[in-house]
C-alpha angles and dihedrals in degrees: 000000000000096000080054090057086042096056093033079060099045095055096049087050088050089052107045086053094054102102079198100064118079129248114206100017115088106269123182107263091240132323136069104285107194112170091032093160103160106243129182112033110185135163103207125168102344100316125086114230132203126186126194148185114279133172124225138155087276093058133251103353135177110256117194129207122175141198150192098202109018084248105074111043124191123207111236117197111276108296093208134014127183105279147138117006085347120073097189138019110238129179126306141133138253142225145165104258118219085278093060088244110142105244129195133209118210149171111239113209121223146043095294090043151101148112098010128192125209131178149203143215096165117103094223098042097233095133123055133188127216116216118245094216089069121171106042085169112042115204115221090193138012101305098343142067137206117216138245080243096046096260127131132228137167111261094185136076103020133207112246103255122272125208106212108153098356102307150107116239127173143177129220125201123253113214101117086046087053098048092040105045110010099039105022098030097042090229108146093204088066094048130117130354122335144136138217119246107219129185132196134170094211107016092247095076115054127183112195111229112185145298101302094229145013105249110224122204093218095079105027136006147269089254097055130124136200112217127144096039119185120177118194135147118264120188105307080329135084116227107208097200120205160123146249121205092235112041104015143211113034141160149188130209111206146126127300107210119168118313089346145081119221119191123215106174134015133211137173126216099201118029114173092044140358104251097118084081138176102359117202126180145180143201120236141201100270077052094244113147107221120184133197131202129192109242116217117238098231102207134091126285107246085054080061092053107047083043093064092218136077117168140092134168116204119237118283111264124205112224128202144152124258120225082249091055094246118122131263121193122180133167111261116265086236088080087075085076098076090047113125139164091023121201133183129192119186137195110017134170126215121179135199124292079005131110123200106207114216103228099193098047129077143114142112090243097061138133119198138187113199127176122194137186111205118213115178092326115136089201143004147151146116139287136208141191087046121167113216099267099034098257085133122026132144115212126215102180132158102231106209087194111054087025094235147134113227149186122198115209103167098103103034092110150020093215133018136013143057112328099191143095111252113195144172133198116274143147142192113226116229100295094000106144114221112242119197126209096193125188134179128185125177092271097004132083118179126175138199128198124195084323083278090091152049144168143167148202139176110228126186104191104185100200117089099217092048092109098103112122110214127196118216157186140196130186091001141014128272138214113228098204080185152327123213121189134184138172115244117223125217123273115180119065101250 
């Protein structure tokens, strides 16, 4: 026993000491978490909870934080281990049934398995059970089934069940299909994204129905495929959540009519890459809908391994539907909580070619907001996590000519980590100030524009003094209204 609390010791003090491993975003307690999809989103009795995928020597289980206020998360024991007809959790969703009993989706690994079901009765949702009627949706094959009538469904990732007329409906991924007979077998009704539409009476008997939706290449490819789904209302709209392998998280806003699913308009969350992954989301009692991704690491794998940790959720992000139908996303109002040491700084001036340093603000732990008027500059911004000389330096700029937010990260480090611009699509209407929601974290930096826009990158600067936080202008000058800094103080335990 005391070589267990030596080692326990030893490893939080590892851990406190790594300037890589975030502070305030939810990290995997210790371990190499991959995959690490957040699963299982769920408001109950007055705490949000959030599972996610975890290896252990049993295999891919289901790991549980909760929290009060979205800032301060507790561990509960594992919701969900390897047992039984499945040999490992994969991912899956969660909802209150018509008899108020918290129930979880799941993907079942293994020949016997599928699309699994578990329950609680607990309050606090520490013990789950697993059905005995799993699975209500056999697989044939690894993440897909053939039925009994020749036709071919998804039997992996599934919705979190949703309740309309008195039923339970719920949606699976469709990547093996994709690979198998779209891809593999050259059969066009099995290309591109897609995901299969199932009903059931008493969540133990499911019919499948029909793909959901019809995929549309003028939005996504051919290769593309639809994992990770999450359904949910949004304003007088519906918001169909996911993921494709290759370029990650994804979504579509349309109409829900009947037993189908027409998009209207398509977005991306992650653009040069696909490390914004396997969003889930869920709806709480101030009916906010507030949606993680896992965020990928970024570095090689033998700098995971000798870390001891691998495994970081992105901040929550509050969802909701503009008067014009488009989405808006912001962080919730709860991370002020963890604000400190503020500063503010008001009427600057930044011209062009030029960079004003902020020399009270700096830090890896930060959080900034930063409102800009444009001018005639083509592109401007701040960056953060700068060495004195600019060896290392990570950009967040508004580019007037592409119409994009973006994050460079190109010089970020002198050693590892994505070298590369992401950027999504964003402009600023005629007299529209740019407002910045910047945060950094230690090896995070996520951005939010005019709550139209977001964007994230991982960053490893190497040099110690590389904290300073620089404003800046290109191909004009640019008016700062304000700027307004705080430390952020830690939130997780280690």
């Amino acid at each position: 026993m005391e070589s267990w609390v030596q080692n326990a010791r030893a490893l939080r003090e590892a851990l406190l000491k790594d300037p890589y491993r975030p502070r305030y975003h939810i990290v995997s307690p210790e371990g190499l978490c991959a995959p690490f999809d957040p699963n299982g989103a769920l408001f109950w009795k007055g705490r949000y909870h959030l599972m996610y995928i975890v290896q252990t020597q049993a295999g891919h289980c289901w790991a549980h934080v909760s929290s009060r206020d979205l800032v301060h998360w507790r561990h509960h024991p594992l919701a969900l281990e390897p047992g039984g007809i499945d040999s490992g959790i994969f991912s899956g969703g969660a909802f209150i049934d018509q008899k108020g009993v918290p129930t979880i989706t799941y993907w079942g690994l293994g020949d016997r398995a599928g699309i699994c079901i578990a329950t609680s009765t607990d309050d606090n949702l520490d013990l789950w059970t697993k059905s005995p009627h799993n699975p209500v949706v056999r697989q044939t094959a690894h993440g897909l089934a053939v039925g009994e009538d020749g036709r071919v469904y998804g039997a992996a990732d599934p919705s979190a069940i949703w309740v309309r007329e008195g039923r339970y409906y719920m949606l699976t991924g469709n990547l093996l299909v994709l690979r198998e007979f779209g891809l593999k077998g050259g059969l066009e009704e099995h290309v591109g994204d897609t995901a299969y539409l199932f009903v059931s009476d008493d969540l133990i008997h499911w019919q499948y129905l029909h793909p959901f939706y019809r995929s549309d290449r003028r939005w996504t490819r051919k290769d593309e495929d639809n994992m990770c789904p999450d359904f949910f209302p949004l304003g007088d709209r519906h918001m169909f959540l996911f993921i494709s392998h290759n370029l990650g998280c994804q979504y579509y806003l349309g109409r829900y009519e009947g037993d189908r699913f027409t998009p209207e308009t398509h977005g991306r969350m992650t653009w040069v890459d696909r490390a914004f992954f396997a969003p889930e989301s869920l709806a709480d009692d101030r009916g906010r809908r507030i949606m993680w991704a896992w965020i990928f690491d970024g570095r090689e794998p033998s700098t995971r391994k000798a870390s001891a940790w691998s495994g970081t959720m992105s901040l929550p992000r509050v969802l909701w539907l503009a008067e014009d139908r488009t989405l808006r996303m912001a962080p919730p109002e709860e991370l002020a909580l963890l604000r400190c040491n503020p500063r503010r700084v008001e009427n600057l001036t930044v011209h062009s070619g030029t960079e004003v340093p902020l020399e009270d603000v700096h830090g890896r732990g930060i959080e900034l907001r930063i409102e800009m008027d444009s001018g005639t500059a083509a592109r401007f911004g701040v960056a953060v996590c700068c060495s004195p000389d600019s060896q290392e330096r990570t950009a967040i700029l508004y580019d007037a000519l592409d119409h994009q937010l973006k994050i460079d990260t190109t010089a970020s480090s002198l050693g590892e980590g994505p070298k590369s611009v992401e950027g999504g699509p964003f402009k600023l209407g005629p007299g529209e100030a740019l407002v910045l929601r910047v945060f950094v974290d230690q090896s995070v930096v996520e951005v939010f524009a005019n709550d139209r826009q977001a964007v994230m990158r991982r960053i490893y600067p190497t040099r110690p003094d590389s904290q300073g936080v620089v404003l800046f202008s290109q191909g004009g000058d640019t008016r700062v209204r304000c700027v307004e800094a705080w430390d952020m103080a830690p939130a997780n335990a280690w």
